[in-house]
DSSP file (Angstrom, degrees, kcal/mol; ACC not computed):
  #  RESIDUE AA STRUCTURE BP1 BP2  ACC     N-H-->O    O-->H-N    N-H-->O    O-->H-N    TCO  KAPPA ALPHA  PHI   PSI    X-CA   Y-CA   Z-CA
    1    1 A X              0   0    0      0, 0.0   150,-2.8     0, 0.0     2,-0.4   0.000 360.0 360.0 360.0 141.7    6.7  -47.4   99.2
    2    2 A X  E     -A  150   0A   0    148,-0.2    28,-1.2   149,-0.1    29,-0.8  -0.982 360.0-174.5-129.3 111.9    6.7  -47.9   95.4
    3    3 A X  E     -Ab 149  31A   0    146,-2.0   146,-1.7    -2,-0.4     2,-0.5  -0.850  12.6-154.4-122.5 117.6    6.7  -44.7   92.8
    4    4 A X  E     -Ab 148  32A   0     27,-4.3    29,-1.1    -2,-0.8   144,-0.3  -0.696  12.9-150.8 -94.3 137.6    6.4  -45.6   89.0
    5    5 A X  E     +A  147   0A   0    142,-1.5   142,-3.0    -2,-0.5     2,-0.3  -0.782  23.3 162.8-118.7 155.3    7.7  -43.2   87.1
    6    6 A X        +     0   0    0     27,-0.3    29,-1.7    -2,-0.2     2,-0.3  -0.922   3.4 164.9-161.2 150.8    6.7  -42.0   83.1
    7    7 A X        +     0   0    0     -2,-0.3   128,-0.7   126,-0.2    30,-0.1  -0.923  55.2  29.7-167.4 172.7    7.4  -39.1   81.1
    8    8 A X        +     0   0    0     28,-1.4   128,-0.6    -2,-0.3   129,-0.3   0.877  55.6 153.7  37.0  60.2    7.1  -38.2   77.6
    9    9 A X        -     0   0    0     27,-1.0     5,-0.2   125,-0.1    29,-0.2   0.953  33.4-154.1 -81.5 -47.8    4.2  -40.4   76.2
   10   10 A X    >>> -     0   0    0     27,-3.9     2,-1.6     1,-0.2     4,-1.5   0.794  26.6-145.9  78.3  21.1    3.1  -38.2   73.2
   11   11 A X  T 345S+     0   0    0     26,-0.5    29,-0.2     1,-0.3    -1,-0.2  -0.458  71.4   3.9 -85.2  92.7   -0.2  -39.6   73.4
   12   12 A X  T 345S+     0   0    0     -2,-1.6    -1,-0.3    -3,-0.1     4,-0.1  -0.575 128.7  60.0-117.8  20.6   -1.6  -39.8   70.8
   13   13 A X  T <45S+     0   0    0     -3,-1.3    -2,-0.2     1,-0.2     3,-0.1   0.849 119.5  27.4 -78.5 -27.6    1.0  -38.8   68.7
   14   14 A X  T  <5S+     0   0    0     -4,-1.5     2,-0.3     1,-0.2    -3,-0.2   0.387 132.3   2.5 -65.0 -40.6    3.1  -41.3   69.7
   15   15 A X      < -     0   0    0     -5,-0.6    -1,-0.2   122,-0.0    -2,-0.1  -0.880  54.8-123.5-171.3 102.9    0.8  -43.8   70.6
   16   16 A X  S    S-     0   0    0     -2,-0.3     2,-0.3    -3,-0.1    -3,-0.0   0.941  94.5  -7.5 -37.8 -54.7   -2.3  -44.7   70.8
   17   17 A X  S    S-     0   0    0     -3,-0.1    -1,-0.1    -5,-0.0     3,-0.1  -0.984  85.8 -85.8-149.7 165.6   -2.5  -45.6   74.9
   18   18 A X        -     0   0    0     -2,-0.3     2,-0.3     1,-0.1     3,-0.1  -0.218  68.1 -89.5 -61.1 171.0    0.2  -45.7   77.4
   19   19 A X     >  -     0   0    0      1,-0.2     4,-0.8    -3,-0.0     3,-0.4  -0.743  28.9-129.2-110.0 129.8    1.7  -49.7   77.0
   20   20 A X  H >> S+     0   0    0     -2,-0.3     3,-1.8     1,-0.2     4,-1.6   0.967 109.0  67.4 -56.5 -58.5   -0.1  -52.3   79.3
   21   21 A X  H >> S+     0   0    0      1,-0.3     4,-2.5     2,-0.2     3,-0.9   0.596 103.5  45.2 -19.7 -83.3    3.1  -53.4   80.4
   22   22 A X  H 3> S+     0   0    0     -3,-0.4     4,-2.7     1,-0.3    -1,-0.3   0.595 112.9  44.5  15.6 -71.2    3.3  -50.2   81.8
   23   23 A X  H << S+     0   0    0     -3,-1.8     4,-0.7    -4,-0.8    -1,-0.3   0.853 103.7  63.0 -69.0 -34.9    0.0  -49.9   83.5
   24   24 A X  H XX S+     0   0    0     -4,-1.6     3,-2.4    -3,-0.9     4,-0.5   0.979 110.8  42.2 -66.2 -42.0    0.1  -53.5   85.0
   25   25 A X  H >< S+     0   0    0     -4,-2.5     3,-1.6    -5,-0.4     2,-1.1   0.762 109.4  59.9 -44.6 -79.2    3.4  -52.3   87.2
   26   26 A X  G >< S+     0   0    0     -4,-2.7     3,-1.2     1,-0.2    -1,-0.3   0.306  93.3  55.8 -59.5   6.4    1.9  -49.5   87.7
   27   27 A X  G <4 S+     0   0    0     -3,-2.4    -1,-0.2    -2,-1.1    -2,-0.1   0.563 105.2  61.9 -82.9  -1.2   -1.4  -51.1   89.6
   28   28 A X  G << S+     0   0    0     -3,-1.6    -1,-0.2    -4,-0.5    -2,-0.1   0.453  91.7  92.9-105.3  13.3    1.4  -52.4   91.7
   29   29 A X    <   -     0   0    0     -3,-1.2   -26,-0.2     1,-0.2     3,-0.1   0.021  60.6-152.9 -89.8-174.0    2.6  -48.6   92.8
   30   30 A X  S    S+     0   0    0    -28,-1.2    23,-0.8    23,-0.1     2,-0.3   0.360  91.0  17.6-108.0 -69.7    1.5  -46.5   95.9
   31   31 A X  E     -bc   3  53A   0    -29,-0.8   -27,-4.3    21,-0.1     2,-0.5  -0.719  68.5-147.5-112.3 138.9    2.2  -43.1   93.8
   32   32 A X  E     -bc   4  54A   0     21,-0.9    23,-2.2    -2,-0.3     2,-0.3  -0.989  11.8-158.1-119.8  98.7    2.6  -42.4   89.7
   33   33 A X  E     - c   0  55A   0    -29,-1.1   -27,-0.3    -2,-0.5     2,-0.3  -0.715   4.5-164.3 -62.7 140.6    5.2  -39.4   88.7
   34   34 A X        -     0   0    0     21,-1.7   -27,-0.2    -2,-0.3     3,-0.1  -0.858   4.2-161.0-134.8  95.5    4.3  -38.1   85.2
   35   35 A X        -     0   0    0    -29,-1.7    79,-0.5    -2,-0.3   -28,-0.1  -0.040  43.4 -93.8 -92.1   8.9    7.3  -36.2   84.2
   36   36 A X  S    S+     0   0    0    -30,-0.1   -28,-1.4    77,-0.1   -27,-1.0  -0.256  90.0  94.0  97.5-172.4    5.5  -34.1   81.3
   37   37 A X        +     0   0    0     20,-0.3   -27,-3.9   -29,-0.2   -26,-0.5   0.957  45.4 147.6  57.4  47.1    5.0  -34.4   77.6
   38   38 A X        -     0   0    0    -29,-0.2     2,-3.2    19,-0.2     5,-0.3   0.641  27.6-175.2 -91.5   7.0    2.0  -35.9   78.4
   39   39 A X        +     0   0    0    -29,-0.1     2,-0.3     2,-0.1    27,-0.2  -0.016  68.3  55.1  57.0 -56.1   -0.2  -34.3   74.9
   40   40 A X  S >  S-     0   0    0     -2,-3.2     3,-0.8   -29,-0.2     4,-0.2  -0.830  71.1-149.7-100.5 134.8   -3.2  -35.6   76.0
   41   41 A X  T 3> S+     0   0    0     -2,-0.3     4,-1.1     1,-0.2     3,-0.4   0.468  95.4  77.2 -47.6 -23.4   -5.4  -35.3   79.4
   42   42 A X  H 3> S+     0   0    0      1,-0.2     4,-2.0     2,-0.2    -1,-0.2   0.653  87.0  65.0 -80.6  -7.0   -6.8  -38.6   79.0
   43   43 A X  H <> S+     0   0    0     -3,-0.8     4,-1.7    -5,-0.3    -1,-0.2   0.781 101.3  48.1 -73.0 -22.8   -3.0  -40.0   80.4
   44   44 A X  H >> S+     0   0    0     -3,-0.4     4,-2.3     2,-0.2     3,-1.7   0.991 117.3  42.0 -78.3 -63.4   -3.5  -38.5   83.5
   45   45 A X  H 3X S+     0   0    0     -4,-1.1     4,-1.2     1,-0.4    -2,-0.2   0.861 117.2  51.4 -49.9 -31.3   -7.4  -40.3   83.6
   46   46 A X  H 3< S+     0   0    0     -4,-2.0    -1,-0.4     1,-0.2     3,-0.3   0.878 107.0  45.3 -82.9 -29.0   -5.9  -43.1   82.3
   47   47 A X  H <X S+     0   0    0     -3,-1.7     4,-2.3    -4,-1.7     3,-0.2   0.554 112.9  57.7 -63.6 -25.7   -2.7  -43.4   85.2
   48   48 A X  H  < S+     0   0    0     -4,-2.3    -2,-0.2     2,-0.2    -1,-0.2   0.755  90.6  65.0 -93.0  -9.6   -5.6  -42.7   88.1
   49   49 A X  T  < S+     0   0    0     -4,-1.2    -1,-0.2    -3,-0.3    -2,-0.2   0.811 115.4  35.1 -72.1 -16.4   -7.7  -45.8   87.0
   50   50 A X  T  4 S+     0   0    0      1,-0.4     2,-0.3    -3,-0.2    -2,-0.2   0.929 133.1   9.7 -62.5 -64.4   -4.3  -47.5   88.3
   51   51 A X     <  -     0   0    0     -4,-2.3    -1,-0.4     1,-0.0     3,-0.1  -0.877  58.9-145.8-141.1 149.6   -3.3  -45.6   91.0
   52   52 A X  S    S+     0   0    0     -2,-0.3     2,-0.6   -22,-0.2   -21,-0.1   0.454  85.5  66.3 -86.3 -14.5   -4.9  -42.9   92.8
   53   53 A X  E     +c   31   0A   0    -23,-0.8   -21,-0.9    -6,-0.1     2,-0.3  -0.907  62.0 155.0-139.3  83.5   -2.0  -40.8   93.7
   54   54 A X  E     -c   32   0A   0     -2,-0.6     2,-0.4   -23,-0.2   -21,-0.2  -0.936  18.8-174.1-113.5 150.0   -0.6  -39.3   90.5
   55   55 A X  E     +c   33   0A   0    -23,-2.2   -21,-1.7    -2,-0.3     2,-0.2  -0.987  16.7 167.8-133.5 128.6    1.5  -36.0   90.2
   56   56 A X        -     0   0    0     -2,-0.4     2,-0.3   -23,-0.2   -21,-0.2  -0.774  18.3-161.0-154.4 110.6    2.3  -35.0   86.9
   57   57 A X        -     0   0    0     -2,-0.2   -20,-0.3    13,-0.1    15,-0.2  -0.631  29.6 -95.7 -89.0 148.2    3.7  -31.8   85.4
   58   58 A X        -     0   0    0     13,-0.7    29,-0.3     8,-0.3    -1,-0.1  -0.434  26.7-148.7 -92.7-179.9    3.6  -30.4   81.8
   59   59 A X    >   -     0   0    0     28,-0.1     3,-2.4    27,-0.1   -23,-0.1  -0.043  34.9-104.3-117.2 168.4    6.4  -30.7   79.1
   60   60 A X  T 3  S+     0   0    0     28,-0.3    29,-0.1     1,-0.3    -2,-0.0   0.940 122.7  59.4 -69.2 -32.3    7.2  -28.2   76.3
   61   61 A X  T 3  S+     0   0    0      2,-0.0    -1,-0.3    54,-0.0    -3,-0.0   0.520  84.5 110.9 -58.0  -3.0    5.5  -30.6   73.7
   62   62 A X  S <  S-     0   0    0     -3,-2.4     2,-0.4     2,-0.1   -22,-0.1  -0.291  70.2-126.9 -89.9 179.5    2.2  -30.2   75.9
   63   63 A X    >>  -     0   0    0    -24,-0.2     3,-2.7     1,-0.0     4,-0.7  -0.874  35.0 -97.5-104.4 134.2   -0.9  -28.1   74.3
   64   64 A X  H 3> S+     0   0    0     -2,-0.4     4,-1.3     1,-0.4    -2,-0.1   0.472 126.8  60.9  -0.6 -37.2   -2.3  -25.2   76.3
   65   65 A X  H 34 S+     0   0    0      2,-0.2     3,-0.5   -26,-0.1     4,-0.4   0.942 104.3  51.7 -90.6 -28.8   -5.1  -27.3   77.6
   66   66 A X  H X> S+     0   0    0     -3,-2.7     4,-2.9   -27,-0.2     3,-1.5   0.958 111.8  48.0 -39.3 -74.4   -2.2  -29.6   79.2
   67   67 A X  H 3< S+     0   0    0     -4,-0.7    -1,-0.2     1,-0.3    -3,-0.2   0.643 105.1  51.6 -83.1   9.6   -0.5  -26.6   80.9
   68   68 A X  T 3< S+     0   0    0     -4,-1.3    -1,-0.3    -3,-0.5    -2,-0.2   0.516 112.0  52.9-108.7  26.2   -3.3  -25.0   82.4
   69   69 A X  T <4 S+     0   0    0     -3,-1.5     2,-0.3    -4,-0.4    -2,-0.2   0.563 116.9  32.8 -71.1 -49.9   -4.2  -28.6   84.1
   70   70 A X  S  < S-     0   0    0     -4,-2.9    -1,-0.2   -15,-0.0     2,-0.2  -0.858  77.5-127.7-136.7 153.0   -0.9  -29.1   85.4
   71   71 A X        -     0   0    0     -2,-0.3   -13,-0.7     2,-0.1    -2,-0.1  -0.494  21.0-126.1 -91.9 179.1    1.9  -27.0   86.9
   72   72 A X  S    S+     0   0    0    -15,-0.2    15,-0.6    -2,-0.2    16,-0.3   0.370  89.0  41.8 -88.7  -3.6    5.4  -27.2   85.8
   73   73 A X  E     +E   86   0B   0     13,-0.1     2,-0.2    14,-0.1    13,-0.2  -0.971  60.1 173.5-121.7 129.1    7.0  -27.8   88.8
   74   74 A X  E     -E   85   0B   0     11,-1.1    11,-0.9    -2,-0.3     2,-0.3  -0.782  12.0-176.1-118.9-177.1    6.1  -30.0   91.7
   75   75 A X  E     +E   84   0B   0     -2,-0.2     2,-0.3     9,-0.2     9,-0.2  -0.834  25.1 165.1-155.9 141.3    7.9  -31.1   95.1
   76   76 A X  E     -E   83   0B   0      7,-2.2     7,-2.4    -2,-0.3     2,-0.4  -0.900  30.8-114.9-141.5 165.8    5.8  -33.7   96.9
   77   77 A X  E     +E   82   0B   0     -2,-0.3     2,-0.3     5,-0.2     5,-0.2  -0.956  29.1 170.8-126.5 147.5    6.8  -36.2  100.0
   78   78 A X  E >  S-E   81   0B   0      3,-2.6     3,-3.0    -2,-0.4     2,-1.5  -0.918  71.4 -19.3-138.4 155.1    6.9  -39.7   99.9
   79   79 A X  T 3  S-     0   0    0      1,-0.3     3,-0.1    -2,-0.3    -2,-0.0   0.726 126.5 -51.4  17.8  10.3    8.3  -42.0  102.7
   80   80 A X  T 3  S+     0   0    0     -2,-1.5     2,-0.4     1,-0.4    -1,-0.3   0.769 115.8 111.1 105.1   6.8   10.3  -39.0  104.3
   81   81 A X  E <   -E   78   0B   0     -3,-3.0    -3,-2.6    70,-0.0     2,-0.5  -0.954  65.5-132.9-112.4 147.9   11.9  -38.0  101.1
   82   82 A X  E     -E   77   0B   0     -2,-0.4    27,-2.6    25,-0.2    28,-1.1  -0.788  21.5-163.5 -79.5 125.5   11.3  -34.8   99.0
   83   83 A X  E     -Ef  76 110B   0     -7,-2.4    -7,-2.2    -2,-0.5     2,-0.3  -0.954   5.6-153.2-125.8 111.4   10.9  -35.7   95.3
   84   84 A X  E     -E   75   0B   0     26,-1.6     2,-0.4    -2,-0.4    -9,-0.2  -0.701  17.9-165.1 -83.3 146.1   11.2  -32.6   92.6
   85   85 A X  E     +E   74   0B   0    -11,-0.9   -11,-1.1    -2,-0.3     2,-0.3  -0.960  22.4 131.8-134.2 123.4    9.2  -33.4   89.5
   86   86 A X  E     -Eg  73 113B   0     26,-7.4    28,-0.7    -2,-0.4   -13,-0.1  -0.988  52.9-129.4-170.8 173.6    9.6  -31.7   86.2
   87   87 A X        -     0   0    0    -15,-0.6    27,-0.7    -2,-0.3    -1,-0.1   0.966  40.3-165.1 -95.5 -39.6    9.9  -32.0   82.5
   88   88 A X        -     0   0    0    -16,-0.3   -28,-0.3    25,-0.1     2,-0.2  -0.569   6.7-141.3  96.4-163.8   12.9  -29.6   82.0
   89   89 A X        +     0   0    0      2,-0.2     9,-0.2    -2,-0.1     5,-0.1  -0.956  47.6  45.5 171.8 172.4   13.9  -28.3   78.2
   90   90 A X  S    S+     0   0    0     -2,-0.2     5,-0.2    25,-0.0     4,-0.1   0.128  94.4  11.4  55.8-166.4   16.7  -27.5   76.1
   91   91 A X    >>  -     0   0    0      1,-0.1     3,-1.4     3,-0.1     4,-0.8  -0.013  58.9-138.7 -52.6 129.7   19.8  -29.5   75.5
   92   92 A X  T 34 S+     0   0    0      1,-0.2     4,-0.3     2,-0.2     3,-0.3   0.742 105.3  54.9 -58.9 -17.2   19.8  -32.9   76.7
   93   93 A X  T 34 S+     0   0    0      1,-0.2    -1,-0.2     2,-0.1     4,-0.2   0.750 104.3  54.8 -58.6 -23.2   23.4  -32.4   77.9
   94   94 A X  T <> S+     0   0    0     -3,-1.4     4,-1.3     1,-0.1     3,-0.3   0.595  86.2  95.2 -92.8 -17.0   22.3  -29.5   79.8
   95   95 A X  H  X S+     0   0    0     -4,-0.8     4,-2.2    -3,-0.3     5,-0.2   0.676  83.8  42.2 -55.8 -57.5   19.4  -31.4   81.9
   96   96 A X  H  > S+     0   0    0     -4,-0.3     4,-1.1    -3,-0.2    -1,-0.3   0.959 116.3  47.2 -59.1 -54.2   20.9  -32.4   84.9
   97   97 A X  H  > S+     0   0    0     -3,-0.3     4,-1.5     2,-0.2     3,-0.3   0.835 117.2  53.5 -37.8 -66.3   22.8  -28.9   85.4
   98   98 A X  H  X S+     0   0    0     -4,-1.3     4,-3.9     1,-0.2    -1,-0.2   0.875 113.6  34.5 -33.6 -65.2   19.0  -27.4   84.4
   99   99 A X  H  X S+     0   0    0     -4,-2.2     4,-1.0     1,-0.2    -1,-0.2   0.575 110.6  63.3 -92.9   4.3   16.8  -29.2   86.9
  100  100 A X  H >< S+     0   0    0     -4,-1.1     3,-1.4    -3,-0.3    -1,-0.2   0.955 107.7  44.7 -64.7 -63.7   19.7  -29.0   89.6
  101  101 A X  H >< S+     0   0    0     -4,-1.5     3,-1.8     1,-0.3    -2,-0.2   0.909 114.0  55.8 -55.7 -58.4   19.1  -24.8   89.2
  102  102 A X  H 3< S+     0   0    0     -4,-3.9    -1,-0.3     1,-0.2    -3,-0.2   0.795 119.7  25.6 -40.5 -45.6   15.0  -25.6   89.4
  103  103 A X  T << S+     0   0    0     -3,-1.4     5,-0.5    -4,-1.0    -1,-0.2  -0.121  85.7 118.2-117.0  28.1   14.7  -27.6   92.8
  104  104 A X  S <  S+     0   0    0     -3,-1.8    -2,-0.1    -4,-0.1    -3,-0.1   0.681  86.3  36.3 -66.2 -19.1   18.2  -25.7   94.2
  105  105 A X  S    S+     0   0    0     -3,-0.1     2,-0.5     1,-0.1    -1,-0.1   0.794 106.6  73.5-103.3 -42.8   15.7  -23.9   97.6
  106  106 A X  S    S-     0   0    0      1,-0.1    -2,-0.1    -4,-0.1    -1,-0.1   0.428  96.4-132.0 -82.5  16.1   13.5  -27.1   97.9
  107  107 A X        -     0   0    0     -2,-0.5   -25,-0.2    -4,-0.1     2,-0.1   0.820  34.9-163.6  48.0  51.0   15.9  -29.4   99.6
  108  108 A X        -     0   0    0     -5,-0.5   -25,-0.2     1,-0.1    -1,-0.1  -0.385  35.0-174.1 -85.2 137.2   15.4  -32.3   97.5
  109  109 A X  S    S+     0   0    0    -27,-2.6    19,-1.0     1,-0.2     2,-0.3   0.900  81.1  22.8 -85.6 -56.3   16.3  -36.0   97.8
  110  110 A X  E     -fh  83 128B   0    -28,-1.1   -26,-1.6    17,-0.3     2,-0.4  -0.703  66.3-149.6-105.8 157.0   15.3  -37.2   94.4
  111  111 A X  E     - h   0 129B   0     17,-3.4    19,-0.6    -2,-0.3     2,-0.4  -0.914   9.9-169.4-107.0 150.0   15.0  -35.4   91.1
  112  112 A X  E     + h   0 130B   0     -2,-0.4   -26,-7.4    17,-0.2     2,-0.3  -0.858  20.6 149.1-162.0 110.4   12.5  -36.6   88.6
  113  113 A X  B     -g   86   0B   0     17,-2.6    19,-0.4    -2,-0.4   -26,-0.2  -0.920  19.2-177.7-136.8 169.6   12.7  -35.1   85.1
  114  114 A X        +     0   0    0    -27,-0.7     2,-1.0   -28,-0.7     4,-0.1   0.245  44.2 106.0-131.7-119.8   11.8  -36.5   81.4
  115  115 A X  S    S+     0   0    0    -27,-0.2   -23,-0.1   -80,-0.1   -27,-0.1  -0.073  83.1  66.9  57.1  -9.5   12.4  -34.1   77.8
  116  116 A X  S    S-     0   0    0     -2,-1.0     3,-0.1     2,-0.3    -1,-0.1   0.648  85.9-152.1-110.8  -3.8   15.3  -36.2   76.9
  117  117 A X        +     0   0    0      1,-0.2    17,-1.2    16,-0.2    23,-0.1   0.064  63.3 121.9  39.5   3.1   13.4  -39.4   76.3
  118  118 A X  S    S-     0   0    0     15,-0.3    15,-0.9    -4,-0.1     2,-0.3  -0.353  70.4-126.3 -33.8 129.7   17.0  -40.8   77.6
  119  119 A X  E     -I  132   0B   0     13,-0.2     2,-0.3    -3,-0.1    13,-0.2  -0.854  33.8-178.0 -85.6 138.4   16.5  -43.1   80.7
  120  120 A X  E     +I  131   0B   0     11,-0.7    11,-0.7    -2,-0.3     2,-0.3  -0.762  15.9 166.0-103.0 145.2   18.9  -41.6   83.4
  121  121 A X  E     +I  130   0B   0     -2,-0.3     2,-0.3     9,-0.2     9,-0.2  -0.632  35.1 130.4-149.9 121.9   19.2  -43.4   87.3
  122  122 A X  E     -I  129   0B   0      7,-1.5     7,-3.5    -2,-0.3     2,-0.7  -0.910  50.6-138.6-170.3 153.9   22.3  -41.8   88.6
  123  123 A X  E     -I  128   0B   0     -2,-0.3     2,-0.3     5,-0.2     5,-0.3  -0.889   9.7-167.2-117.8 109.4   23.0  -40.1   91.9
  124  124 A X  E >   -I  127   0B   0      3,-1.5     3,-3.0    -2,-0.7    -2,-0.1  -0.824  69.1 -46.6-102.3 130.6   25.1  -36.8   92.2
  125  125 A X  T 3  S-     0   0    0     -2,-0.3     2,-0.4     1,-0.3     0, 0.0  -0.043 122.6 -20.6  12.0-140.7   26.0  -36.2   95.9
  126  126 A X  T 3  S+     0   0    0     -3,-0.1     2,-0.4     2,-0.1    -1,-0.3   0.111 120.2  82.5 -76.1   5.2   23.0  -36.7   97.8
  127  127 A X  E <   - I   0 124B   0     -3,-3.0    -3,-1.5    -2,-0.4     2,-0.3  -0.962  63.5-142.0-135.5 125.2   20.5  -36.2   95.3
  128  128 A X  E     -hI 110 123B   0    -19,-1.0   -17,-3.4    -2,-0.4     2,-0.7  -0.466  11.9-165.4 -70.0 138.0   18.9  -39.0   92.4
  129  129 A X  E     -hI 111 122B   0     -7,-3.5    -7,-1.5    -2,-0.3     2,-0.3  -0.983  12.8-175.4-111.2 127.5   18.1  -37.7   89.1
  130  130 A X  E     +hI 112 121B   0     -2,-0.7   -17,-2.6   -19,-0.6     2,-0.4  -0.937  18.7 179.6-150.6 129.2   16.2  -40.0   87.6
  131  131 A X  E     - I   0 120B   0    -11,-0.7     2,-0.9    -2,-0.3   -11,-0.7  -0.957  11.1-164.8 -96.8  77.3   14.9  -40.0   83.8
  132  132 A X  E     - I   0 119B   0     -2,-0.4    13,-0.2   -19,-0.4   -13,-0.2   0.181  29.3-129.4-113.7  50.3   13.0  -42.9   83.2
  133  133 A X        -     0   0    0    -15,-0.9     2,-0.4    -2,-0.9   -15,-0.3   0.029  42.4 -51.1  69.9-163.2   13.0  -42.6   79.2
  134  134 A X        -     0   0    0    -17,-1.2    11,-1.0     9,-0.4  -126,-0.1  -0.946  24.2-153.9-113.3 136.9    9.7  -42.9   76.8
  135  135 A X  S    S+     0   0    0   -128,-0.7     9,-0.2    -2,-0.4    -1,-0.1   0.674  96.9  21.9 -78.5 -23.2    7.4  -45.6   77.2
  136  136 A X  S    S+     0   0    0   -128,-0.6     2,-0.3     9,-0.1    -1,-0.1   0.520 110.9  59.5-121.6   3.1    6.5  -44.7   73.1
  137  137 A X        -     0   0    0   -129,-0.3    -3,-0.3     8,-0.1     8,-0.1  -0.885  46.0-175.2-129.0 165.6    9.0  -43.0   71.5
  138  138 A X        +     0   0    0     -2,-0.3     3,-0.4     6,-0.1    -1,-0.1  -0.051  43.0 131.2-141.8  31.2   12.8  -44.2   70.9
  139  139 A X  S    S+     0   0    0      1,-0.2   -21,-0.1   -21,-0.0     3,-0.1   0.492  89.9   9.9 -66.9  -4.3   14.0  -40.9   69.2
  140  140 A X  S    S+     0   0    0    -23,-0.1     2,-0.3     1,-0.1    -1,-0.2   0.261 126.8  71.2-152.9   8.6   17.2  -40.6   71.5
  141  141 A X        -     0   0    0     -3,-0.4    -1,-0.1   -23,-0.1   -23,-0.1  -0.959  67.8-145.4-144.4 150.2   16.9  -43.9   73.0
  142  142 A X  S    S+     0   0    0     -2,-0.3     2,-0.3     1,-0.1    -4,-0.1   0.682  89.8  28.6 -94.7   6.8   17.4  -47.5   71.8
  143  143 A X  S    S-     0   0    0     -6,-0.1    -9,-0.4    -9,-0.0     2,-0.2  -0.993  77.4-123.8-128.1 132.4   14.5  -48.8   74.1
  144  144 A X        +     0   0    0     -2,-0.3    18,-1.3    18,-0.2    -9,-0.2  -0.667  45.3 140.2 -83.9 172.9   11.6  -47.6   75.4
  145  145 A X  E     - D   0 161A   0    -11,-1.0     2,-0.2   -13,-0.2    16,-0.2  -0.924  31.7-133.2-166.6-173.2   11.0  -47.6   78.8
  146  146 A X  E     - D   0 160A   0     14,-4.7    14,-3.0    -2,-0.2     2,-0.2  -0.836  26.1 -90.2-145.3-172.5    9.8  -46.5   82.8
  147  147 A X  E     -AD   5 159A   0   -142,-3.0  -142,-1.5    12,-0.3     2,-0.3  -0.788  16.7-179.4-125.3 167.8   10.4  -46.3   85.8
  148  148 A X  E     +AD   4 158A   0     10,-0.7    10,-2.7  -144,-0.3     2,-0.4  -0.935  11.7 172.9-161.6  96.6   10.4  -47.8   89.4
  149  149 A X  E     -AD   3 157A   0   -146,-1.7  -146,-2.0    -2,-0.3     2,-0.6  -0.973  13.8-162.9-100.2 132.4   11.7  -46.1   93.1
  150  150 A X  E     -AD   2 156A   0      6,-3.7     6,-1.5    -2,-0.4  -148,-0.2  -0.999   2.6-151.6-124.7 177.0   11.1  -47.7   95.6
  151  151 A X        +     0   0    0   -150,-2.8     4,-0.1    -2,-0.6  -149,-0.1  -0.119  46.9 107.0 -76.3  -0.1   11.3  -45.8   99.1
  152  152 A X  S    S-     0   0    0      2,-0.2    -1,-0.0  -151,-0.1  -150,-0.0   0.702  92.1 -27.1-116.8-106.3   12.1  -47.5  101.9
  153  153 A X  S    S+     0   0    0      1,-0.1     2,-0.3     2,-0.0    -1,-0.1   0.960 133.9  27.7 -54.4 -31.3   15.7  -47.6  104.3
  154  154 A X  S    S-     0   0    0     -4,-0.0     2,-1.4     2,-0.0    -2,-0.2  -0.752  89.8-109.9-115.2 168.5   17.3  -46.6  100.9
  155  155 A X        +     0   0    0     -2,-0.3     2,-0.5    -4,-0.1    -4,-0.2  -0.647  44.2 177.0 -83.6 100.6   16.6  -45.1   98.0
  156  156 A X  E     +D  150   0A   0     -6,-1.5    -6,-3.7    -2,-1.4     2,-0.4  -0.875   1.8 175.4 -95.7 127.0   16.3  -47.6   94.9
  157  157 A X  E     -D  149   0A   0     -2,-0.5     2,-0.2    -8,-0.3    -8,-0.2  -0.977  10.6-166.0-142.0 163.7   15.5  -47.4   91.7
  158  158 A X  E     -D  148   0A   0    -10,-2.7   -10,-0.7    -2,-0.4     2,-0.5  -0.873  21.9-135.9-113.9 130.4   15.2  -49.1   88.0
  159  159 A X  E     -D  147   0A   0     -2,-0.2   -12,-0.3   -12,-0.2     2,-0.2  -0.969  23.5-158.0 -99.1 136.9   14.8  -48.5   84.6
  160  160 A X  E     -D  146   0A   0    -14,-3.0   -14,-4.7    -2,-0.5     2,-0.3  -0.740   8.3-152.5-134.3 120.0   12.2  -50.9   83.1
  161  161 A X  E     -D  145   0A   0     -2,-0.2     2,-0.3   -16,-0.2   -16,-0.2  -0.824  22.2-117.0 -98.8 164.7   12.4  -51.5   79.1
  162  162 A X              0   0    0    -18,-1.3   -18,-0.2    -2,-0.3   -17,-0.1  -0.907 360.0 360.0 -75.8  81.9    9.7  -52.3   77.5
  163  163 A X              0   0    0     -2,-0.3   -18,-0.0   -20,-0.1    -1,-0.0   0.432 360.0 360.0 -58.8 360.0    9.4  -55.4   75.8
């Protein structure tokens, strides 16, 4: 099982539309995380003409019509692992430490958080934290980028720049 991961577009502040690059992986996904800061509604329409099975919360950038759309926390299952998704806030140093505290009762395998527009893949004891940077903005990063888990005896994951 294959879950492409996105956070922080900014559209259309950022961007005009999420980056085909982007969308052609993703046709190639079972499931699409959208890790917040998504501005616009039309990202979500625009990630389900890809894939049918997107989960996506919003980010502190989002507008009001954004967060009563979407929650701010999810925990979903995917192959037999539990997957936290959320955008987080405040200092990017603080992030991991943050969304540890958020999904600390849900028994989580993976973590899956965006605000820092930083790509993260790292694993702290049992659990992956994974970032997978801005597909349109480079404000804290020197690439944009996504992401890629996939599921199966292990857990694996990527970060995909964006050429």
């Amino acid at each position: 099982m294959k879950i492409g991961v996105i956070s922080d577009t900014h559209i259309p502040d950022r961007s005009r539309d999420i980056p085909k690059q982007v969308l052609d992986a993703f046709k190639e996904v079972d499931i699409i995380a959208h890790a917040g800061d998504i501005a616009d509604l039309r990202v979500i329409e625009d990630l389900k003409k890809v894939c049918k099975e997107v989960h996506a919360v919003w980010g502190n950038m989002d507008p009001y019509e954004v967060r009563n759309a979407l929650p701010e926390k999810d925990v979903f299952e995917a192959a037999g692992r539990r997957i936290g998704l959320t955008h987080g806030y405040g200092l990017p140093t603080r992030l991991t430490g943050l969304v540890t505290e958020i999904f600390k009762k849900d028994n989580v395998d993976i973590i899956i958080f965006g605000h820092s527009h930083a790509p993260l893949n790292k694993k702290i004891g049992d659990i992956l934290y994974f970032n997978p940077g801005s597909p349109t903005d480079k404000i804290f990063s020197v690439y944009n980028s996504y992401g890629i888990i996939e599921l199966n005896d292990k857990i694996e994951a990527q970060i995909i720049k964006i050429m």
